[in-house]
C-alpha positions, 0 to 999 in steps of 0.5 A: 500500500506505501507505492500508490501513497507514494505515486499519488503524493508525487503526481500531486506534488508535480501538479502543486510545483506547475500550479505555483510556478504558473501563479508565480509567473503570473503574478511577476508579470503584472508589473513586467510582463515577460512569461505568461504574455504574447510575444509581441508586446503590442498585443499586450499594449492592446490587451491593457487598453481593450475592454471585455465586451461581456464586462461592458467596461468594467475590465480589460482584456489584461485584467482579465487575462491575469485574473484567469491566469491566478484562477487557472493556478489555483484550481492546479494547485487545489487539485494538487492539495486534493491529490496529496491528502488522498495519497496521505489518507490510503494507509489510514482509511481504506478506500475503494478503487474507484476512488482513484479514477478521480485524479486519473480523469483529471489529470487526463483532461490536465494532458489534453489541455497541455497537448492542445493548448499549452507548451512542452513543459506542462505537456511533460509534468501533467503527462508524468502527474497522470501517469503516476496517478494511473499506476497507484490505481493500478497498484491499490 
C-alpha cells in the first residue's frame, strides 16, 4: 500500500510545483510582463487598453487575462492539495478503487489541455502527474 501513497503524493506534488510556478509567473508579470504574455508586446499594449465586451467596461482584456491566469493556478494547485491528502489518507482509511479514477480523469483532461493548448513543459509534468496517478490505481 506505501507505492500508490507514494505515486499519488508525487503526481500531486508535480501538479502543486506547475500550479505555483504558473501563479508565480503570473503574478511577476503584472508589473513586467515577460512569461505568461504574447510575444509581441503590442498585443499586450492592446490587451491593457481593450475592454471585455461581456464586462461592458468594467475590465480589460489584461485584467482579465491575469485574473484567469491566478484562477487557472489555483484550481492546479487545489487539485494538487486534493491529490496529496488522498495519497496521505490510503494507509489510514481504506478506500475503494474507484476512488482513484478521480485524479486519473483529471489529470487526463490536465494532458489534453497541455497537448492542445499549452507548451512542452506542462505537456511533460501533467503527462508524468497522470501517469503516476494511473499506476497507484493500478497498484491499490
Amino acid at each position: 500500500m506505501v507505492m500508490p501513497t507514494v505515486l499519488l503524493v508525487f503526481g500531486g506534488s508535480l501538479f502543486g510545483v506547475l500550479g505555483l510556478l504558473h501563479a508565480w509567473y503570473t503574478f511577476r508579470d503584472i508589473q513586467r510582463p515577460r512569461r505568461m504574455v504574447p510575444d509581441d508586446a503590442a498585443v499586450t499594449e492592446a490587451m491593457r487598453a481593450t475592454g471585455v465586451r461581456l464586462a461592458r467596461g468594467g475590465t480589460t482584456m489584461w485584467r482579465t487575462w491575469v485574473g484567469l491566469n491566478f484562477s487557472h493556478s489555483l484550481g492546479v494547485v487545489l487539485f494538487a492539495a486534493c491529490t496529496i491528502g488522498l495519497g496521505l489518507t490510503l494507509r489510514s482509511m481504506p478506500l475503494s478503487r474507484t476512488v482513484l479514477l478521480a485524479p486519473v480523469a483529471i489529470g487526463a483532461l490536465y494532458v489534453l489541455l497541455a497537448v492542445r493548448y499549452w507548451f512542452r513543459i506542462p505537456v511533460a509534468g501533467t503527462a508524468i502527474a497522470t501517469a503516476c496517478f494511473v499506476s497507484a490505481w493500478a497498484l491499490y
